[in-house]
LUMMIKOL-392092 format. One record per residue (C-alpha): residue number from 1; x negated, y, z. Coordinates in Angstrom, 2 decimals. Layout:
<rs>
+-----+---------+---------+---------+
! pos !      px !      py !      pz !
+-----+---------+---------+---------+
! NUM !       X !       Y !       Z !
...
+-----+---------+---------+---------+
</rs>
This chain:
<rs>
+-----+---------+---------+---------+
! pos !      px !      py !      pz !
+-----+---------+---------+---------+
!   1 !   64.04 ! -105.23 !   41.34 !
!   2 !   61.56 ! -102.60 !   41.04 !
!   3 !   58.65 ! -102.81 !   38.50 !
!   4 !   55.21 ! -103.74 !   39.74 !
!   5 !   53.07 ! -100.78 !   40.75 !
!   6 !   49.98 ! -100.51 !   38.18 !
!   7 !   46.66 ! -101.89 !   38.80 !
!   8 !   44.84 !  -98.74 !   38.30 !
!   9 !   45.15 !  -95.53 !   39.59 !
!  10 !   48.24 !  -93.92 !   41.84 !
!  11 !   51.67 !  -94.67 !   40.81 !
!  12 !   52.45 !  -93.07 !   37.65 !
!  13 !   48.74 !  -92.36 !   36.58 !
!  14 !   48.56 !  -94.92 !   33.78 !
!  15 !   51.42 !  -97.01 !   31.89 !
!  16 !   50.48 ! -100.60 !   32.77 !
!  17 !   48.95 ! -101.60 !   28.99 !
!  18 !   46.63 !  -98.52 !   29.42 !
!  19 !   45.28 !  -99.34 !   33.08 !
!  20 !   44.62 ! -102.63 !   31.34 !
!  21 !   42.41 ! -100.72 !   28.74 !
!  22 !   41.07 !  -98.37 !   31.39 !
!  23 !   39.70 ! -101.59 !   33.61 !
!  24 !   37.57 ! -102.64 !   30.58 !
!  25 !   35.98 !  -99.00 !   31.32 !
!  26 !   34.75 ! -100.13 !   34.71 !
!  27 !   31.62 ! -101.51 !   35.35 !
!  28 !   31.90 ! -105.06 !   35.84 !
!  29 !   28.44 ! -105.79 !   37.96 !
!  30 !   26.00 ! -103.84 !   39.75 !
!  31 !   23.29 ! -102.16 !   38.15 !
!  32 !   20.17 ! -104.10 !   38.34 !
!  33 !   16.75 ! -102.92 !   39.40 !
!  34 !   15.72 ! -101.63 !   35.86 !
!  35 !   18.02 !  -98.60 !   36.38 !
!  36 !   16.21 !  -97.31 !   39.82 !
!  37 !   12.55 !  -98.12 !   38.17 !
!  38 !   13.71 !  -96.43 !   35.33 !
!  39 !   14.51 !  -93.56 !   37.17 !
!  40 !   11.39 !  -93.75 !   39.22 !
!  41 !    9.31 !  -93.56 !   36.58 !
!  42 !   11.22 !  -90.37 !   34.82 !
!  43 !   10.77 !  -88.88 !   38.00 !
!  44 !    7.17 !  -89.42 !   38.12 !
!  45 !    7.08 !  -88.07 !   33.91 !
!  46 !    8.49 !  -85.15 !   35.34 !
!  47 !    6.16 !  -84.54 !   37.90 !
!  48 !    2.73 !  -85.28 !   35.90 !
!  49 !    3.82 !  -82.81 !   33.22 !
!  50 !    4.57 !  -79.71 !   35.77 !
!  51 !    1.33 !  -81.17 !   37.92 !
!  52 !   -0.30 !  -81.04 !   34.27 !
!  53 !    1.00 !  -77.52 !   33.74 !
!  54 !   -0.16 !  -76.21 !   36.76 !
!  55 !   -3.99 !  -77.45 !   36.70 !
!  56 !   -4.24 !  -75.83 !   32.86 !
!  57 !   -2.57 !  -72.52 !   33.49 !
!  58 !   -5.09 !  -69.83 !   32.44 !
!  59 !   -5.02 !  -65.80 !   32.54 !
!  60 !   -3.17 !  -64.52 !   29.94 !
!  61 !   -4.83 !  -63.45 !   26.67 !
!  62 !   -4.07 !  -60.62 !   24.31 !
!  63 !   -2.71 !  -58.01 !   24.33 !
!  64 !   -3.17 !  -58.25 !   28.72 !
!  65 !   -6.56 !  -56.74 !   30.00 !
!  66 !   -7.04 !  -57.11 !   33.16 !
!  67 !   -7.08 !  -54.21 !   35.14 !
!  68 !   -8.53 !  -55.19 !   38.79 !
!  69 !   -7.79 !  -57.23 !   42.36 !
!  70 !   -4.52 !  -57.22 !   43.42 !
!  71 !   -5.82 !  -56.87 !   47.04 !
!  72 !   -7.59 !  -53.17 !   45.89 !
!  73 !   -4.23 !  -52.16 !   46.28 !
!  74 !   -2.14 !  -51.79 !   49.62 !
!  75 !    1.01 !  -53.72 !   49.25 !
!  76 !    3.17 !  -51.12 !   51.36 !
!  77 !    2.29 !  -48.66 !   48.83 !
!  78 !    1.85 !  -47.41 !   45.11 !
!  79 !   -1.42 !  -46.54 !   43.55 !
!  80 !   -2.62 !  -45.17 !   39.86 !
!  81 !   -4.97 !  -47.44 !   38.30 !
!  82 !   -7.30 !  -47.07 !   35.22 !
!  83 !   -7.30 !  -48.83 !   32.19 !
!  84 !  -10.58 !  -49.43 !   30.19 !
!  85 !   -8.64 !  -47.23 !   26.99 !
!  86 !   -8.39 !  -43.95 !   29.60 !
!  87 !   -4.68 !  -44.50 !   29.90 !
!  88 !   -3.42 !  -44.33 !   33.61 !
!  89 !   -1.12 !  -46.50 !   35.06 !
!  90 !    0.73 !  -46.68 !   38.56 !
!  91 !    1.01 !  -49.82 !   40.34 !
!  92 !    3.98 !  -50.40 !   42.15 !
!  93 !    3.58 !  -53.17 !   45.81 !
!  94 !    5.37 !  -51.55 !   48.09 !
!  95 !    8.83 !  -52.57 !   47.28 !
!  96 !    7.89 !  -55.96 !   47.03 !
!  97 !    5.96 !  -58.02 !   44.03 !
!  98 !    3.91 !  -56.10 !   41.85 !
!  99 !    5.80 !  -53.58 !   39.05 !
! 100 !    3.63 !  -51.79 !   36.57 !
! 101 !    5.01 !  -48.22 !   34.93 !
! 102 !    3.03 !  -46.21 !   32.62 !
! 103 !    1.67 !  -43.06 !   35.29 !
! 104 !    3.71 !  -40.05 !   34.97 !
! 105 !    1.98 !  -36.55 !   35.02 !
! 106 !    2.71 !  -35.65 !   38.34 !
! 107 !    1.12 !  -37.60 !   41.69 !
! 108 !    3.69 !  -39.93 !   42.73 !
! 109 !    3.49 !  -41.71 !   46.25 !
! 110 !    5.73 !  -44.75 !   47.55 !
! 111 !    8.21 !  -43.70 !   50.36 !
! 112 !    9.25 !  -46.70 !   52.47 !
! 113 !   11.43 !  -44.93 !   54.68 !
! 114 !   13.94 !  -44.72 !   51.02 !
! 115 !   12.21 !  -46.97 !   49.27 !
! 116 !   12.10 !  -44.46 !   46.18 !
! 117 !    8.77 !  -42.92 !   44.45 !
! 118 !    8.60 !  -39.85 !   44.75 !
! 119 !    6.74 !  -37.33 !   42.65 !
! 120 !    4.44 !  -35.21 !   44.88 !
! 121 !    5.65 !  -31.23 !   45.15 !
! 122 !    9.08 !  -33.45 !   45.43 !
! 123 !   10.34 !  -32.75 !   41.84 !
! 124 !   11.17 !  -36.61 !   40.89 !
! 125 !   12.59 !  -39.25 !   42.80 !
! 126 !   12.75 !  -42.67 !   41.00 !
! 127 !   14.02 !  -46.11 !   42.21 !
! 128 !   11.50 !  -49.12 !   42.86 !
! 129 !   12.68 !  -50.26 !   38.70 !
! 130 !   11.43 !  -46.71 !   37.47 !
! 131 !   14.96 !  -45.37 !   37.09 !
! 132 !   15.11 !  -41.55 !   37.73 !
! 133 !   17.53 !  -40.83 !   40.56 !
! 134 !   16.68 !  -37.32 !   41.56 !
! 135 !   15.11 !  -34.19 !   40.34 !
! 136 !   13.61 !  -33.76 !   36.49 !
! 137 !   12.04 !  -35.76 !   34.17 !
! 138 !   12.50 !  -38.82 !   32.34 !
! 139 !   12.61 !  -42.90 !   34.13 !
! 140 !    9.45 !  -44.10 !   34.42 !
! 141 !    7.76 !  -46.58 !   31.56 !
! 142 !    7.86 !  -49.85 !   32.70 !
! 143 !    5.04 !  -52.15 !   31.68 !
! 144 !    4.55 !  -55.78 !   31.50 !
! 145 !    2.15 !  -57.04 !   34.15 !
! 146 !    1.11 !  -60.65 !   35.29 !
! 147 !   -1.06 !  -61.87 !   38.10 !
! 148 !   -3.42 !  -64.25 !   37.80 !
! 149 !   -5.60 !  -65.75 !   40.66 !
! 150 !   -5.69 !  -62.65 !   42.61 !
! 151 !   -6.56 !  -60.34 !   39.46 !
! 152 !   -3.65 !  -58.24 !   37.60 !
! 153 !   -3.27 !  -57.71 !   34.10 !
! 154 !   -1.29 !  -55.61 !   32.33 !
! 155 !   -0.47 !  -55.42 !   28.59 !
! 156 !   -1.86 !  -52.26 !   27.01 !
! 157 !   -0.30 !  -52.40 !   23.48 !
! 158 !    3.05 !  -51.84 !   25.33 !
! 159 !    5.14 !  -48.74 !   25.16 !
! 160 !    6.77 !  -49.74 !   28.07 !
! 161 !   10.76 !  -49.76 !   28.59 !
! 162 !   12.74 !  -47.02 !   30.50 !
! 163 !   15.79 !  -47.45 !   31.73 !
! 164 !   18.54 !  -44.47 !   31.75 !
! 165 !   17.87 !  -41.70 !   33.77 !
! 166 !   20.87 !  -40.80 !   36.40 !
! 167 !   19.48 !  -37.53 !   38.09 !
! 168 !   21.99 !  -36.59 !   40.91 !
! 169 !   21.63 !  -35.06 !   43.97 !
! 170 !   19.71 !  -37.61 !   45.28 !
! 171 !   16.49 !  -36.11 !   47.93 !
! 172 !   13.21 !  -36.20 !   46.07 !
! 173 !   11.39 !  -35.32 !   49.30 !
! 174 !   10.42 !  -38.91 !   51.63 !
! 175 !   12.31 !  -37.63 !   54.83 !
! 176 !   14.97 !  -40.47 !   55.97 !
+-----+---------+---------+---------+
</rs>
């Protein structure tokens, strides 16, 4: 005669005295109503602290000044913007969001056609991240920047970061 098949699991999973064990495991009864208004009410914690968050969010403070309407500048393009301490910086919308680099010498102009900047007199050609991908010079210096109800600001005490250059033979002229 062949020995009983266990009560838990597919034939083989458990030796009988342990599927015994396991069964204790199981819950024996449903869960009552104090485990969904428990979770309701987490839910709604949840909620009032990010509805919280959002109602008290304010511009950010020092070091950021704020440098001027977003909407001054055209968001299929780049544009060099003034800070109050006569330091330049270009303003990056055209390849989506809003990127902040420390202006370089030369005038630089957003080409959508290769979604590059590109330095005019076509010297420099950098990515949309400010990494240099054709021509001479250095990657640009990338600031951090925050908007804030329409208005940027960008942190002046910053050096900015620059990633590695990789000059190549890439075009630095905006022809496709």
């Amino acid at each position: 005669m062949a020995p009983d098949p266990p009560d838990y699991g597919p034939r083989g999973y458990l030796p009988p005295r342990a599927a015994k064990r396991a069964r204790k495991i199981i819950l024996r009864e449903p869960m009552g109503l104090q485990w969904a208004i428990a979770a309701v009410v987490a839910g709604v914690v949840v909620l009032a602290a990010g509805g919280l968050l959002l109602l008290r969010s304010t511009p950010p403070g020092p070091p950021f000044v704020a440098v001027g309407e977003i909407s001054q500048i055209d968001p299929r393009a780049a544009a060099v913007v003034a800070l109050d301490d006569d330091r330049d910086v270009l303003v990056l919308r055209g390849a989506g969001g809003v990127t902040v680099f420390d202006a370089p010498a030369a005038t630089v102009g957003w080409c959508g056609e290769r979604s590059r900047l590109i330095a005019a007199g076509g010297n420099a050609a950098w990515e949309p991240d400010g990494r240099l991908v054709g021509g001479a010079g250095d990657s640009l210096a990338r600031l951090p920047s925050q908007v804030y109800q329409g208005v940027l600001y960008v942190d002046a005490a910053a050096g900015g970061t620059r990633l590695d250059a990789r000059p190549g033979a890439e075009p630095t002229t905006c022809t496709p």
